[in-house]
matplotlib code that plots the C-alpha trace (Angstrom):
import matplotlib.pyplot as plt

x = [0.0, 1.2, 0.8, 2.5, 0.0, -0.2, -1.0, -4.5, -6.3, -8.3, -10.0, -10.3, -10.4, -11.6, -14.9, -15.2, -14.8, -17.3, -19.7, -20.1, -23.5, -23.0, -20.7, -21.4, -18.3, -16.4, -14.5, -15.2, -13.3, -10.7, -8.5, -10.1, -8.1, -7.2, -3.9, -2.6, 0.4, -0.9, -4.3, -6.0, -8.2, -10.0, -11.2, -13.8, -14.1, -16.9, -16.5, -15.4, -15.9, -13.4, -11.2, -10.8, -8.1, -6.6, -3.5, -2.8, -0.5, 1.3, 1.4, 2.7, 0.5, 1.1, -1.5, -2.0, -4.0, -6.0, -7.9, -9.4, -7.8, -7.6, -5.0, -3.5, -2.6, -0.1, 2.2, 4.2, 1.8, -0.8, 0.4, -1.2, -2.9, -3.6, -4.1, -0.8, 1.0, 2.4, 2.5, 3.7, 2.3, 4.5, 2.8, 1.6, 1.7, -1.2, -3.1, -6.6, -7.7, -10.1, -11.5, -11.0, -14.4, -14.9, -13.9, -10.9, -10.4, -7.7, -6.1, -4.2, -1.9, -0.3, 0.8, -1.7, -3.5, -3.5, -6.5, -8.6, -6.9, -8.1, -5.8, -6.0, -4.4, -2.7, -5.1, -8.1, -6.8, -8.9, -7.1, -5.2, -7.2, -6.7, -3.8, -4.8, -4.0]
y = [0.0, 3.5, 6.2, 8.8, 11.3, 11.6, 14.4, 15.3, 17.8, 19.8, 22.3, 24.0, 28.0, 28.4, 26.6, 28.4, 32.0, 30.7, 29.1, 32.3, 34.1, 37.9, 39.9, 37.3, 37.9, 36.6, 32.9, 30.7, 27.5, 27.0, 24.3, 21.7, 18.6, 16.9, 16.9, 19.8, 23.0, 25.0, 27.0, 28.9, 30.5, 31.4, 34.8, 37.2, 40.7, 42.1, 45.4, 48.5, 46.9, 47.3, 45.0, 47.6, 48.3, 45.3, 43.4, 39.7, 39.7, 36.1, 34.8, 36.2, 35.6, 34.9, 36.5, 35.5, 37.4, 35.1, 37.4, 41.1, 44.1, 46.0, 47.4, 47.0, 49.9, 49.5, 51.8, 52.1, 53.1, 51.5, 48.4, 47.7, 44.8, 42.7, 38.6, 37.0, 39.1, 37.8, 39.6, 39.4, 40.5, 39.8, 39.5, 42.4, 44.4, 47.0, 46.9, 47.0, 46.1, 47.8, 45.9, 47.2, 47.8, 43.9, 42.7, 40.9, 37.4, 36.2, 32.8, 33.6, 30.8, 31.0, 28.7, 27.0, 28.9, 27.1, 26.1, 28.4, 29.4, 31.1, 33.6, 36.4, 39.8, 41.6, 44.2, 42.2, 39.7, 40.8, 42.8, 40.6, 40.1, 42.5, 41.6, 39.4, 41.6]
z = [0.0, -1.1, 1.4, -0.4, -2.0, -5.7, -7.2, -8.9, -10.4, -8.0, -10.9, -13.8, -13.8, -17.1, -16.4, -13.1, -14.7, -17.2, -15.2, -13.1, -13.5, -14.7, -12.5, -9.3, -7.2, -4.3, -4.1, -6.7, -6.0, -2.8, -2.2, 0.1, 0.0, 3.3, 4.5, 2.4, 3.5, 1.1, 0.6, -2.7, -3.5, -7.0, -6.5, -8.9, -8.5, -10.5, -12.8, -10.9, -7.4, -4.3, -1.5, 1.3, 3.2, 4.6, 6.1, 6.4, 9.3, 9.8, 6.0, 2.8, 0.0, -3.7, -6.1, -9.8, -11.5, -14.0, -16.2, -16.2, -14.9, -12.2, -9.2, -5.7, -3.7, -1.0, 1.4, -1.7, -4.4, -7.1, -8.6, -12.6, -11.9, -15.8, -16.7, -15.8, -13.5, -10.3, -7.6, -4.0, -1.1, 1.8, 5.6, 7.6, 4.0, 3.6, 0.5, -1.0, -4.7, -7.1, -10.2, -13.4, -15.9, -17.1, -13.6, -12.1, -11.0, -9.4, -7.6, -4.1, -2.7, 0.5, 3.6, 5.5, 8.4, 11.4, 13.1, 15.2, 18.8, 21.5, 22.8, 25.1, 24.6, 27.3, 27.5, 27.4, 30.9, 33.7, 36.6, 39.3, 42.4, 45.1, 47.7, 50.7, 54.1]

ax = plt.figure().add_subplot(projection="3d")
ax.plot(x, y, z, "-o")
ax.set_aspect("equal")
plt.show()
């Protein structure tokens, strides 16, 4: 019995750009296989629309723009975003995205997130009792 993984082929963006209904946005197809490092994501902006403002703090990302146009704006200006470019967006970087006018779709890849954890900030512990006299 083998128990190394082989690998497969997990989807085809071309049928998922087509198979989208209009300007219907937002993830289209993420990796889901079990036992993975990696995830992706097959993203769809529709015409003219916007990503805020946003960091990713512990991961750097790997963005491949797959078709459309559009741009990312970061601490160090607007990036021309257009089908095939690659683009890097290294952890705790600023940025936010704007669609061009016939949308933008594009596949992120990145580490793994680890599961869920509870953690408590600092700030957010609840004062030491008082001292016992």
């Amino acid at each position: 019995m083998n128990d190394v993984p082989e690998p497969i082929v997990v989807g085809d963006a071309r049928a998922l750009l087509a198979d989208r209904a209009g300007d219907d946005a937002g993830i289209l197809w993420r990796l889901a296989e079990s036992g993975r490092q990696l995830d992706a994501n097959l993203v769809h902006l529709a015409a003219d629309a916007t990503v805020g403002v946003h960091a990713e703090p512990d991961l750097d990302v790997l963005l491949f723009v797959v078709s459309g146009t559009g741009s990312l704006t970061g601490s160090g200006g607007v990036l021309a975003l257009t089908a095939g470019a690659l683009t890097w967006l290294p952890r705790s970087s600023v940025r936010s995205f704007a669609a061009g006018p016939n949308g933008l779709s594009y596949l992120t890849v990145h580490n793994r997130r680890p599961g869920m954890q509870i953690r408590s900030r600092p700030d957010e512990l609840p004062p030491p009792p008082p001292p016992r006299s």
